[in-house]
N, C-alpha and C positions, 0 to 999 in steps of 0.2 A: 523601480522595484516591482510595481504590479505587471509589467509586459514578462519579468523573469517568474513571475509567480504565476501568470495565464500559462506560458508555453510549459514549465513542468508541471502543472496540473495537464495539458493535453497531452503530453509526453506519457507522462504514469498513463493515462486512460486508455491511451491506446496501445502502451506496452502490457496494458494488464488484460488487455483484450474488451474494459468497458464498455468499447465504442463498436462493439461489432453487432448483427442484426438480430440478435438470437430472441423471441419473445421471455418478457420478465414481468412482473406482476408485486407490487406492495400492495397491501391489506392491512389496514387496522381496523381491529374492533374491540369497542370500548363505549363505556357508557356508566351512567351513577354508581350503577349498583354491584359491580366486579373489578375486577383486573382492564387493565388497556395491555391487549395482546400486536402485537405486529408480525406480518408474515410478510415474509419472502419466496417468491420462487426465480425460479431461473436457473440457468447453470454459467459455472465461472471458471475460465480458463487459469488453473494453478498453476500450469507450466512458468507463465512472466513472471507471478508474484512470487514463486521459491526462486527463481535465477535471481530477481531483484534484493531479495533477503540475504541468500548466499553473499551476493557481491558485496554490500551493504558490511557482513560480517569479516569479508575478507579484506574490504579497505580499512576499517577499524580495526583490523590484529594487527596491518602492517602498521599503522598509525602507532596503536601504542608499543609495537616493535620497536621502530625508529626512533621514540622518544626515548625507552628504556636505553636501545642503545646507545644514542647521545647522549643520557644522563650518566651512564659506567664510563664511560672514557674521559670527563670533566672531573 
């Protein structure tokens, strides 16, 4: 189960574009007396993650397609 849980975590990574060389940067600051802030920069390739949502949404309509339709004909 962990070798199926490594390779789709490297799969998403590099279908989301993760893994590619672009500089990125975390920042936290934080201390006693305020908020703990976190920053991000970078830029992130949305192109994988809408294809991967759509598909996502398009295999669960057919899913509960399929079951509606074999639950009307029993």
């Amino acid at each position: 189960m962990k070798k199926v849980t490594l390779f789709l975590l490297a799969a998403i990574t590099l279908l989301t574009g993760c893994a590619n060389r672009d500089p990125a940067s975390v920042g936290i600051i934080g201390g006693a007396d305020g908020a703990t802030s976190i920053v991000v920069t970078g830029k992130i390739n949305w192109f994988p993650i809408v294809m991967i949502a759509v598909l996502l949404i398009l295999i669960i309509g057919l899913v509960i397609y399929f079951v509606k339709k074999k639950n009307n004909r029993s």
